[in-house]
Structure formats: C-alpha cells, structure tokens
One Martini backbone bead per residue (centre of mass of N, CA, C, O) as a GRO file, in nm:
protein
  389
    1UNK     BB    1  -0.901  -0.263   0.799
    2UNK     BB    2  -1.107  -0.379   0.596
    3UNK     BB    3  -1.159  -0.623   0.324
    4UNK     BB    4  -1.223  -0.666  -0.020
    5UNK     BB    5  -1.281  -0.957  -0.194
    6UNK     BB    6  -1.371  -0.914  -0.516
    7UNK     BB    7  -1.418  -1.180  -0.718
    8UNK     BB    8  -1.497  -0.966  -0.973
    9UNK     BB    9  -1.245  -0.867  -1.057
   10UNK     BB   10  -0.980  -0.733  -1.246
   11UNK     BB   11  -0.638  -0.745  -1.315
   12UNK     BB   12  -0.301  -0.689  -1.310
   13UNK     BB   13  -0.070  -0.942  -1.488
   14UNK     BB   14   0.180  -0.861  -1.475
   15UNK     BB   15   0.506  -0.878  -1.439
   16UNK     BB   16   0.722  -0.782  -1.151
   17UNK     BB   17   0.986  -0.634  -1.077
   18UNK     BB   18   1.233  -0.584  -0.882
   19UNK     BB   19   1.288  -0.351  -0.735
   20UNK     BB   20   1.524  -0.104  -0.693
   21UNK     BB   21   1.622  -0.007  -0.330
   22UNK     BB   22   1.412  -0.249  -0.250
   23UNK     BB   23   1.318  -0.336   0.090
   24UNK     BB   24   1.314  -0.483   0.377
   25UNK     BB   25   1.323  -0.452   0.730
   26UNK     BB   26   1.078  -0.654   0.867
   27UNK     BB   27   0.895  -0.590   1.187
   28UNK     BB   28   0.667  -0.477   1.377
   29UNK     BB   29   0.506  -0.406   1.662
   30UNK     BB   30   0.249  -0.508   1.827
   31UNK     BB   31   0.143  -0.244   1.858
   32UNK     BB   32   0.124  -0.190   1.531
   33UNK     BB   33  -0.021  -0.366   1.368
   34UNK     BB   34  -0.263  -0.121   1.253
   35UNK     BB   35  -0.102   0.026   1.096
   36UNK     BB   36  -0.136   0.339   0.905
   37UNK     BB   37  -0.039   0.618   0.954
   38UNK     BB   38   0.256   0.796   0.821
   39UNK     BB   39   0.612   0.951   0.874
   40UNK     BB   40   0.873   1.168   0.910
   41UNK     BB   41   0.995   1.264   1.209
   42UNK     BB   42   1.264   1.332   1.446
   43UNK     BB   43   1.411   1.046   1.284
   44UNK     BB   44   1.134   0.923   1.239
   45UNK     BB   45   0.875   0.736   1.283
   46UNK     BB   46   0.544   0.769   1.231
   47UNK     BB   47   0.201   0.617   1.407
   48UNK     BB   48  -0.059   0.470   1.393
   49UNK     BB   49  -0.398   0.346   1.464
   50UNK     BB   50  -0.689   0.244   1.405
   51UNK     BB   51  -0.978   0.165   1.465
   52UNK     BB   52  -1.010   0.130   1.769
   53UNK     BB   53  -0.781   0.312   1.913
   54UNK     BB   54  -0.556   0.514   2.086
   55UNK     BB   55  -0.457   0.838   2.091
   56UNK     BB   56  -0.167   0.763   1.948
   57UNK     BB   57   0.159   0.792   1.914
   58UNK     BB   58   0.454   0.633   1.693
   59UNK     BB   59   0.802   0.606   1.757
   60UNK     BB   60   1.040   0.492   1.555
   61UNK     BB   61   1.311   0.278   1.460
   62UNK     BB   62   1.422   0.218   1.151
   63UNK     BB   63   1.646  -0.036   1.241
   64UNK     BB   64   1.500  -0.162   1.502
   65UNK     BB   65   1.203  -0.118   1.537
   66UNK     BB   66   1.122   0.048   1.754
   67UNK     BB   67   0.982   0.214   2.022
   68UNK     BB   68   1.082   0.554   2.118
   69UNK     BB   69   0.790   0.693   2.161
   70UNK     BB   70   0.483   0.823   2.306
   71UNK     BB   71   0.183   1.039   2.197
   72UNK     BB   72  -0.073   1.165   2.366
   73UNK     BB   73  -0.429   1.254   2.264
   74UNK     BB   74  -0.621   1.356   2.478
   75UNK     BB   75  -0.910   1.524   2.289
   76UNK     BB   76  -0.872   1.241   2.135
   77UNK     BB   77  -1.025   1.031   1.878
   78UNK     BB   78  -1.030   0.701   1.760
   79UNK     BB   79  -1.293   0.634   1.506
   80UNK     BB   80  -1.074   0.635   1.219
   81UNK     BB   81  -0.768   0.628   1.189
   82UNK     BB   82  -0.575   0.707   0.842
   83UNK     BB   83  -0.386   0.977   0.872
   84UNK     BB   84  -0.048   1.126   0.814
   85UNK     BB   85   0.071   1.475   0.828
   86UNK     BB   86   0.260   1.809   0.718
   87UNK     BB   87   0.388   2.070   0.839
   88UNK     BB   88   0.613   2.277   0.992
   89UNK     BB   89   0.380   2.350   1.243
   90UNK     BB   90   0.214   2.012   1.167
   91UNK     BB   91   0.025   1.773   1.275
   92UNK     BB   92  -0.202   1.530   1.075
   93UNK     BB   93  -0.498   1.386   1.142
   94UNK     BB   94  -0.713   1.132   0.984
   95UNK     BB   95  -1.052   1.078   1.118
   96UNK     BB   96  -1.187   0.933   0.795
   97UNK     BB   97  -1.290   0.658   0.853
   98UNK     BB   98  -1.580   0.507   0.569
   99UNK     BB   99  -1.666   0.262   0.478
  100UNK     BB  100  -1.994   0.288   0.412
  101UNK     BB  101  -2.081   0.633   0.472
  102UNK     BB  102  -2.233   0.748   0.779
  103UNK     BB  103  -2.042   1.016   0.824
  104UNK     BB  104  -2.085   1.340   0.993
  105UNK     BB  105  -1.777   1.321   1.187
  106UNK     BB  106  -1.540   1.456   1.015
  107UNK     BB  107  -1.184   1.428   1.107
  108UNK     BB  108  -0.881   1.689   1.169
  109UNK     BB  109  -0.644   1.715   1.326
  110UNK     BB  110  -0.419   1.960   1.518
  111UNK     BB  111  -0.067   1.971   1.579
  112UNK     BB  112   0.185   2.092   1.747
  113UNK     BB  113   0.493   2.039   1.761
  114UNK     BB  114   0.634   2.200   1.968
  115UNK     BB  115   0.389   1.987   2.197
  116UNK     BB  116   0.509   1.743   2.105
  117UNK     BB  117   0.826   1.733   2.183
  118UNK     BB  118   0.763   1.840   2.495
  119UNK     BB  119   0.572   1.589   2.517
  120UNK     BB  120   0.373   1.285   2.597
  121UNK     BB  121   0.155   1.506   2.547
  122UNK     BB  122  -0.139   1.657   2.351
  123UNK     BB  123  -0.314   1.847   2.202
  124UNK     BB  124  -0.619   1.957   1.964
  125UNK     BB  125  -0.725   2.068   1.678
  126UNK     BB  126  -0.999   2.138   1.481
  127UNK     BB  127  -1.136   1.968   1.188
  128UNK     BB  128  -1.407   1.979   0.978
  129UNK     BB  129  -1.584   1.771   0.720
  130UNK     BB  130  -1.743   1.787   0.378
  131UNK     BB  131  -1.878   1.685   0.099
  132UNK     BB  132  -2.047   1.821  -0.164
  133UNK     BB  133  -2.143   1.554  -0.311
  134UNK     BB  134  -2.256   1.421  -0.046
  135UNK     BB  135  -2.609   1.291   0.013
  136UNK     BB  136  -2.565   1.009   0.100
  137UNK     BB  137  -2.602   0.810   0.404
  138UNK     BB  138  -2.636   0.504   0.328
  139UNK     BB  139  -2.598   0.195   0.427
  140UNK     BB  140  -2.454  -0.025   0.155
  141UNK     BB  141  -2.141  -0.173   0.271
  142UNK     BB  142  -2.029   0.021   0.047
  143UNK     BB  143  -1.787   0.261  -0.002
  144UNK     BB  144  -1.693   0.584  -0.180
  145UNK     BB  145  -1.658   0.729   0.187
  146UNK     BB  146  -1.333   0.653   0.187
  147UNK     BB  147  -1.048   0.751   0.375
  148UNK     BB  148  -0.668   0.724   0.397
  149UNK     BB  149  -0.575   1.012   0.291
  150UNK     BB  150  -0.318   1.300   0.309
  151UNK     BB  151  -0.215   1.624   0.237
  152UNK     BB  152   0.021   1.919   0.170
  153UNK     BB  153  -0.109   2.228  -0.018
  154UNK     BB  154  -0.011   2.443   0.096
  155UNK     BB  155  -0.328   2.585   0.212
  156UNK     BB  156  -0.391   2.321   0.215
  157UNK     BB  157  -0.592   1.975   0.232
  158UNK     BB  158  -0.545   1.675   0.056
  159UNK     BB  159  -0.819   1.420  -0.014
  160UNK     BB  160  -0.819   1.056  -0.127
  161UNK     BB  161  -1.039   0.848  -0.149
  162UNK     BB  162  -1.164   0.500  -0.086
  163UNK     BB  163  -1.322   0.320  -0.359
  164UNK     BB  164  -1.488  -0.010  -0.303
  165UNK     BB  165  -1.671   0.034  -0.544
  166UNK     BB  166  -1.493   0.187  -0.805
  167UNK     BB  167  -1.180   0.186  -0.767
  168UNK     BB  168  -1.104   0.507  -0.681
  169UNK     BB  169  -1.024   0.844  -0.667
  170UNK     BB  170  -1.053   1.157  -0.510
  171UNK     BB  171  -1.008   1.469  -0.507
  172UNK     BB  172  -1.023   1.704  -0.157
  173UNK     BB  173  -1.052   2.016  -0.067
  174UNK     BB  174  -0.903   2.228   0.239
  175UNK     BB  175  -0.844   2.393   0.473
  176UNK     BB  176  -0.565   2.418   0.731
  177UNK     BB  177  -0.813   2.558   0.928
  178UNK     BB  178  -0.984   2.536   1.169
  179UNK     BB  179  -1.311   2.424   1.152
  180UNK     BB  180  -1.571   2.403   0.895
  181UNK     BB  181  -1.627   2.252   0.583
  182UNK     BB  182  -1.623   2.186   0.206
  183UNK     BB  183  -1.514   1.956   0.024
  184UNK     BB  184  -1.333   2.033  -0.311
  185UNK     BB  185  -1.329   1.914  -0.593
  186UNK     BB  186  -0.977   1.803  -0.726
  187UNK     BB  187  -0.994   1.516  -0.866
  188UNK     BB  188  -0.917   1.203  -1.092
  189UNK     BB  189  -0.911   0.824  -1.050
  190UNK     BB  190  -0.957   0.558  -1.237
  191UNK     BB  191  -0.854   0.226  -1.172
  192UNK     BB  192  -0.623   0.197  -0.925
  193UNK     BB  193  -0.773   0.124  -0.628
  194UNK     BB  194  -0.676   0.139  -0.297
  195UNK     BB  195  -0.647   0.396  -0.133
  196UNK     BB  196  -0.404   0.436   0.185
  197UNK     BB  197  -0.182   0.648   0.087
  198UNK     BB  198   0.021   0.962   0.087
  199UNK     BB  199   0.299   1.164  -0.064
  200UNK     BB  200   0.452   1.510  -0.079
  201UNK     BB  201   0.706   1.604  -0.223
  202UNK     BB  202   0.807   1.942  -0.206
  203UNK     BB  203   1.046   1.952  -0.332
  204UNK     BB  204   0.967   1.778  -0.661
  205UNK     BB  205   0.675   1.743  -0.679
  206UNK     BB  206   0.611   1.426  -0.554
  207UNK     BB  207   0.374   1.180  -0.591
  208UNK     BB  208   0.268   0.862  -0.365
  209UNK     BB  209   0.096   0.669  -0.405
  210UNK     BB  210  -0.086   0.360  -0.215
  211UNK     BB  211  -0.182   0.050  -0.230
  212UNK     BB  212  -0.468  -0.203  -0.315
  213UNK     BB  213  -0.605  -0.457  -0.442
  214UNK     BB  214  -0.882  -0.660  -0.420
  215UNK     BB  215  -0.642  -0.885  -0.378
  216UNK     BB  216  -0.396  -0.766  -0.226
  217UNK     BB  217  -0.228  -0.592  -0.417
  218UNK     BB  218   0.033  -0.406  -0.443
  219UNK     BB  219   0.051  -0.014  -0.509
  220UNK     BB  220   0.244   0.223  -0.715
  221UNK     BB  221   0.250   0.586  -0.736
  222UNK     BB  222   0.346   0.867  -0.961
  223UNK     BB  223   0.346   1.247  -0.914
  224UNK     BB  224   0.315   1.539  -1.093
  225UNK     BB  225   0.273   1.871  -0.955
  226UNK     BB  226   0.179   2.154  -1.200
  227UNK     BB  227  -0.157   2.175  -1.149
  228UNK     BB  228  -0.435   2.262  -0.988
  229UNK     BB  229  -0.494   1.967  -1.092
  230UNK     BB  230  -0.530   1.676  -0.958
  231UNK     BB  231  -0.370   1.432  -1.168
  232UNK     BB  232  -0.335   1.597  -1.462
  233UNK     BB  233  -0.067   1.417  -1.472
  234UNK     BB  234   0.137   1.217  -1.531
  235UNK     BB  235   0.246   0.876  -1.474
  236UNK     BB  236   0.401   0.634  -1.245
  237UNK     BB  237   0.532   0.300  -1.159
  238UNK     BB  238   0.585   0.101  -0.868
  239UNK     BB  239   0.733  -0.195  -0.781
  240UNK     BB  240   0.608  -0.401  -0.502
  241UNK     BB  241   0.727  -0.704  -0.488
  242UNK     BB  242   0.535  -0.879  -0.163
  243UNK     BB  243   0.320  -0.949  -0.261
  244UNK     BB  244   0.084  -1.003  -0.021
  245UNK     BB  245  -0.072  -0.686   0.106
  246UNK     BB  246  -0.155  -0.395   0.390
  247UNK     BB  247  -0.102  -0.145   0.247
  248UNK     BB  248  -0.089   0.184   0.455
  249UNK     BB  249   0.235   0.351   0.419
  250UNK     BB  250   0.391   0.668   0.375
  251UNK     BB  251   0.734   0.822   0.344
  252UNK     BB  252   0.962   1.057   0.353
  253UNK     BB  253   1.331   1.197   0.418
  254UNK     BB  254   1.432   1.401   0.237
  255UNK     BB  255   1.680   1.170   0.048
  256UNK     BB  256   1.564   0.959  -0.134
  257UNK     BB  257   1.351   0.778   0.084
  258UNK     BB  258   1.088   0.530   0.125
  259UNK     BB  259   0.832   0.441   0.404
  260UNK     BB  260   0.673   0.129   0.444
  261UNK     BB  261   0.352  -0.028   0.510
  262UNK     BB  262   0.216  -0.273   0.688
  263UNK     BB  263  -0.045  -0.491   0.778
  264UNK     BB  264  -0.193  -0.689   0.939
  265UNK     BB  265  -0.319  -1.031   0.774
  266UNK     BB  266  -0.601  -1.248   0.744
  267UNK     BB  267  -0.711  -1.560   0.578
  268UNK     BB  268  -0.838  -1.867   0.562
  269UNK     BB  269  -0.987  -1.866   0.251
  270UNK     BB  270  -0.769  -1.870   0.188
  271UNK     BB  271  -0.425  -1.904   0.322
  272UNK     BB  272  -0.375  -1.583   0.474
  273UNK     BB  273  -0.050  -1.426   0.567
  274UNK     BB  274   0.041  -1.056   0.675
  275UNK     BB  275   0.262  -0.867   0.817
  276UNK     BB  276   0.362  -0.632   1.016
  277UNK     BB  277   0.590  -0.445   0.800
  278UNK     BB  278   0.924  -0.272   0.667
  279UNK     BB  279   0.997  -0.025   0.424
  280UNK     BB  280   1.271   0.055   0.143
  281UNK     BB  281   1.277   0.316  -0.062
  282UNK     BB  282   1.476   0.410  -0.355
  283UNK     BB  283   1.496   0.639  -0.627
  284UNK     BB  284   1.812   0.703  -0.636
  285UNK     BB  285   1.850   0.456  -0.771
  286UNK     BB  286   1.998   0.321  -1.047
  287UNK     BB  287   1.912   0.190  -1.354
  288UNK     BB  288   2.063  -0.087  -1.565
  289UNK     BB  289   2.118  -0.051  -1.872
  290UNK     BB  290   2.063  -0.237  -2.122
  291UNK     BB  291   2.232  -0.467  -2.373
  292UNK     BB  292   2.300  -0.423  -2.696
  293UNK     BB  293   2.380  -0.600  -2.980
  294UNK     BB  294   2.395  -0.331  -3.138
  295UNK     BB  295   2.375  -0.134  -3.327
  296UNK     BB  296   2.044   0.037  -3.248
  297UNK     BB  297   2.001  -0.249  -3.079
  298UNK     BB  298   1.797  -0.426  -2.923
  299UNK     BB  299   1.698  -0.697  -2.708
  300UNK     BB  300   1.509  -0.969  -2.728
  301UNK     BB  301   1.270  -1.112  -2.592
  302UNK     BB  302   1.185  -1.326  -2.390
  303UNK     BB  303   0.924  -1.588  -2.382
  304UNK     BB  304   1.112  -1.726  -2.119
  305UNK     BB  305   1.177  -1.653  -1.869
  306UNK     BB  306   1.466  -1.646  -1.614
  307UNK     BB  307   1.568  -1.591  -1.289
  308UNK     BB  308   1.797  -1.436  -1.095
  309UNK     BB  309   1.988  -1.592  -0.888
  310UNK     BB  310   1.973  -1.405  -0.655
  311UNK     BB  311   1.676  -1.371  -0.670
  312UNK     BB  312   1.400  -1.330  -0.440
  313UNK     BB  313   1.131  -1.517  -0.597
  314UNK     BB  314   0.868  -1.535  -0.788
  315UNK     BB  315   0.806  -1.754  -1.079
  316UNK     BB  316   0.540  -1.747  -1.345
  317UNK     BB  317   0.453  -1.927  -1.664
  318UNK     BB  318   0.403  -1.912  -2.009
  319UNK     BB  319   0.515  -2.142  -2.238
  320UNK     BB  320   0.493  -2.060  -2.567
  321UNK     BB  321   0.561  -2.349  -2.698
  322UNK     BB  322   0.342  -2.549  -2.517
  323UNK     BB  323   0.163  -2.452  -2.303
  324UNK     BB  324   0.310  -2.420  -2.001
  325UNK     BB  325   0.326  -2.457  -1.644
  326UNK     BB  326   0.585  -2.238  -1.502
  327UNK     BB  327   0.810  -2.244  -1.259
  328UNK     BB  328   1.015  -2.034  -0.970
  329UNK     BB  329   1.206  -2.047  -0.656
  330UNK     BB  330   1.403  -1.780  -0.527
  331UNK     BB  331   1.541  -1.929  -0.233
  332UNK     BB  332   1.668  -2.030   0.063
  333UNK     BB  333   1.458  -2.166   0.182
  334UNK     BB  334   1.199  -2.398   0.307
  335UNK     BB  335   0.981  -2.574   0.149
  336UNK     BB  336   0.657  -2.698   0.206
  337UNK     BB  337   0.443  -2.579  -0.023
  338UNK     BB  338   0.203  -2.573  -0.269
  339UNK     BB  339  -0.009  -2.363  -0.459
  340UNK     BB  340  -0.353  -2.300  -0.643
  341UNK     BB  341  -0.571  -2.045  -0.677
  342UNK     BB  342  -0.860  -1.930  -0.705
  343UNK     BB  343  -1.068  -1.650  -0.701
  344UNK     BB  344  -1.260  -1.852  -0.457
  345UNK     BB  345  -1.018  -2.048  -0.315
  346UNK     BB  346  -0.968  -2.253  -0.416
  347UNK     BB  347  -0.811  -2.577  -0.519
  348UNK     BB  348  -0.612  -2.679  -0.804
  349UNK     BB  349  -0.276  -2.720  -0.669
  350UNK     BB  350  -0.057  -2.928  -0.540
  351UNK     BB  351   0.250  -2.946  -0.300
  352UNK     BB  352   0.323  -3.188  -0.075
  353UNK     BB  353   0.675  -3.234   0.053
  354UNK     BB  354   0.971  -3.348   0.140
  355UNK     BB  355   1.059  -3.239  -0.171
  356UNK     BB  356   1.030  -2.934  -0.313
  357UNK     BB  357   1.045  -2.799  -0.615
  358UNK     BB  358   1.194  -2.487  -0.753
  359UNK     BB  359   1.143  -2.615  -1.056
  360UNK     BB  360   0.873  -2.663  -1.247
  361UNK     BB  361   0.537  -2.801  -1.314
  362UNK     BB  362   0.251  -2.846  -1.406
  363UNK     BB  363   0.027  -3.109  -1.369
  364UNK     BB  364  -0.219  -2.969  -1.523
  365UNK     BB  365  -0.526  -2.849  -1.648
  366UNK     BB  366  -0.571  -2.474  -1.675
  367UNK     BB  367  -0.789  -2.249  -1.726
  368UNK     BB  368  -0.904  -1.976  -1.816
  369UNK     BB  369  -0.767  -1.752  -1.583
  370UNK     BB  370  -0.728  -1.636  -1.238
  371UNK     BB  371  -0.436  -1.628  -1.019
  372UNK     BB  372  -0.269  -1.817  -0.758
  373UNK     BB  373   0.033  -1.850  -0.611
  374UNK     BB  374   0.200  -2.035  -0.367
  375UNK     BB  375   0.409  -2.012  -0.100
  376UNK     BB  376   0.546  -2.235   0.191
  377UNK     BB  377   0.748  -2.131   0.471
  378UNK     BB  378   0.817  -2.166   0.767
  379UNK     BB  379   0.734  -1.796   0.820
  380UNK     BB  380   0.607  -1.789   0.534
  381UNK     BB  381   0.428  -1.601   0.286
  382UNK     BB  382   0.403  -1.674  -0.083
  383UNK     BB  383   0.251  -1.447  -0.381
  384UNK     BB  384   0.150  -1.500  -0.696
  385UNK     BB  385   0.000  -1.345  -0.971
  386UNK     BB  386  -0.182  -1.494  -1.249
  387UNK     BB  387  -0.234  -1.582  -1.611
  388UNK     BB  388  -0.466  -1.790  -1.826
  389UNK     BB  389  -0.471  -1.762  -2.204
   0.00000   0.00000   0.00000
C-alpha cells in the first residue's frame, strides 16, 4: 500500500516512552515482505500481501517466524486485500483497498474454518458490498473510501475506513453473511491518522486500532465498546516507538500478546529503509508506580529528561534553559552517522565521522519547525520526530 507523505501534516510531538512488555521479535519472510492483514489462528499468525499479491493465506510460526503452511483461495482474486478478521466458525478476507476511491467491487471473502484446516487449498463465500454515503467515484489522487481494517461485532461486521484526505476513520457495519449490502455507517474519529487494522478482543471488549500517521509514524490507540455506537467510549493510546514503520496487522492471542506487523518501506529522500517485521505487545505486564519524594507529593518532572541506562533507543530535546538542542543514543550498535531532515527531506545538519558521539549538541541554529532526528547503524536506521519551538 503507497504513502502519502504530506508535507503539510502537523504531527503529535510529543516524546513517547518505551511500553513496557513491546518487543521486536524480527524480520518476518521475504515472501510477506507486503504483510498486510493478520490474525492469530490455529496457534500461528495468519497474514497475506496486499494489492496484486496472490489469493494465499501465510501461517507463521511467532517464534521462528518463519512459514509453516500456505492456503490458496481458488476461487478469489487478491484486487487489495487489507484486512483478516474471525469468528467462530469463519476467517474473513478483506479486499476492499481502494486507494483512489473509484471500486464499485468492494468485496469480502468468508472461509469456513473446518475447510482452511482440512486442506491446503480453500474456496470462499463473497460478501460485496458499498458505503451509504459514497456517492462520487472520481478518481481525485486521494481518497477518504480506502479501508484497511474489520472485525467482527456479533452478527455484523464492522469496516473502518482510512481516510488519505481527512486521517480519521468511519465505522460501517454490514451483516457478516454471503450476499450484498449496504455498509451503514456507525460512529468516526477524527484526527488519528492513517488506520491499517484493528482487533476486537471479545473477552474483555477492548478494540485494539493501529496505524500511521502521514509521517509513517506508528500510533496504536485502545477502545471499550459497550455502546451501540463505534468509537462512542473513551479511549487509551498505546506508546509503540519503532522509529519510522509501515505499521499494517495487529492480533492478540487470546491471553493478554498483541502482535504487530509492519511492511517493507522504502524512500530515497530522505533515505529511509523499514523492514517488513514482528513485534509483540503484553498489556498485562504491569507498569511500575513511581516513587514520590514525601507523603502525598509526586517527583516534579525533570525539564531536561535523561535516558535510563539500559534503554535502547534515541533521545532529542531542547534544554529548556539555554534553548540548546541535546542528543543521547543508548544502544550497543556501531553507529555510523546522524542526520536531521526537514519535513521537506532537506538534511538541516548531520555528523558522519569515524567516531560519531552517542550524546551530544547539534552545533548550529535550527529554526522553529518539526523535524526527524535519524540515526544509521550498521543494519539499520532508526529515527524520532521533534519539535523546535
């Protein structure tokens, strides 16, 4: 699925601390390098590519990562497969990416269990399906009628849109049997980004949304649904700071893991490079209480943060009583050289030398704007967005 990477975005900039109990787990196969939709079945993740990918489902394996089964649907086209979801007795394929917006052949496969199981091949059930309120099909570069993400709510399923132009998200419910529908919509949010999937944990009634904003920063956000309409409760955001990611599956397994998936990503200015990988999310790991200085007084905030020793990953802010702009790199690797980018891809200032320092000063005047901060490891590129203000 193409980025949109617009220029005129303005981002939350805030600093995101490491979540506790998210990990990396890897690099997942080259042959789902387009991982798109995911689930976790049959005691693996499932997941397939996207647009003009073949009509195959990938069982991985979460700790190898690698593939231990494929399942070809016969009978179905991948046109832009984004999205798998489950019930009981049913896996749902969703082939509804439609970048533009000009699909009038929006379509959502349904596989009996029993049939995926017995067999390395599977036929499919069609749902189609259009939206309510889409009257205009012209194809205008960006469209608010792509979706990549669904669940399933009781007897419906529920679609959420990812919209290119607004970055918010509609909720639109249709029956979750074969036939034609008309997708009736049922709550939005607006202002969260680029949404590419969502899980519906059953048990405890927490949807789970993740995606990217136009920056591909990843963002994962928590919903309780126990109101007829979608998005109606209040919500929680999930820290999942990966750098840059083209953030694409999420599922849980039933006992308090979500695992996330990105896609492969490319982009020549900047140079940014983003391994299609897994990672895996435990929100039952409790965080530790912080420790308050007397009876009834919390620790007041430090205004020049530093990083805990063991913590891997990047640091960048302004010390707020000289207006200087610190750096702190906490990572075992060889680090090869820094860059800082405009929201343009210009490079504003960089360091590559034989011995880059792991904590220091940017060394010259940066007006107010936002920025990436870029780090090149011999394997890898890691980046955080800031704020100069």
């Amino acid at each position: 699925m193409r980025i949109a990477l617009a220029l005129c975005m303005i981002f939350a900039t805030s600093t995101a601390i490491a979540q506790e109990g998210f990990v990396e787990l890897g690099e997942l196969p080259d042959d789902v390098f387009e991982t798109s939709g995911l689930l976790f079945f049959n005691d693996q993740i499932v997941t397939h590519n996207d647009s003009g990918g073949a009509p195959v489902l990938f069982e991985i394996d979460t700790v190898s990562r690698q593939i231990t089964r494929t399942v070809t649907i016969t009978n179905a086209t991948n046109m832009d497969w984004e999205a798998l979801t489950q019930d009981e007795d049913y896996i749902y394929i969703g082939d509804f990416g439609n970048n533009v917006g000009i699909r009038q052949d929006l379509t959502i496969y349904r596989i009996a269990k029993e049939d995926y199981l017995d067999n390395d091949t599977a036929t499919a059930e069609t749902i189609f399906f259009s939206y309510e309120d889409q009257t205009d099909f012209t194809d205008t570069g960006n469209s608010d009628w792509d979706a990549e993400a669904f669940f399933v709510l009781e007897n419906e399923l529920v679609i959420l849109t990812k919209q290119w132009k607004s970055l918010g998200t509609v909720a639109y419910t249709i029956p979750k049997n074969p036939g034609t529908h008309t997708a009736l919509r049922s709550g939005a949010v607006q202002n969260i980004g680029l949404v590419t999937d969502v899980d519906y944990n059953v048990a405890d009634g927490t949807l789970f949304v993740v995606g990217y904003s136009a920056f591909l920063m990843p963002f994962a956000r928590t919903y309780t649904l126990t109101g007829a309409e979608i998005f109606s409760e209040t919500f929680g955001t999930i820290p999942i700071d990966i750098g840059l990611a083209q953030v694409e599956g999420v599922a849980n397994d039933g006992v308090g893991n979500y695992f996330i998936t990105s896609e492969f990503f490319s982009r020549q200015s900047p140079n940014i490079v983003s391994l299609s990988r897994l990672f895996k999310l435990n929100l039952n790991e409790e965080e530790e209480e912080p420790e308050l200085e007397g009876p009834g007084q919390e620790e007041e905030p430090n205004p020049n943060p530093e990083p805990e020793e063991n913590e891997e990953g990047l640091l960048i802010f302004n010390e707020l009583s000289t207006g200087t702009i610190r750096y702190s790199i906490t990572s075992e690797s060889p680090i090869n050289g820094t860059r800082i980018y405009d929201v343009n891809g210009k490079t504003i200032w960089e360091q590559f030398t034989t011995d880059v320092e792991k904590e220091g000063i940017v060394s010259q005047h940066i007006p107010t704007s936002i920025y990436y901060f870029v780090v090149y490891f011999d394997n890898s590129i890691r980046s955080k967005a800031f704020a100069v203000y």
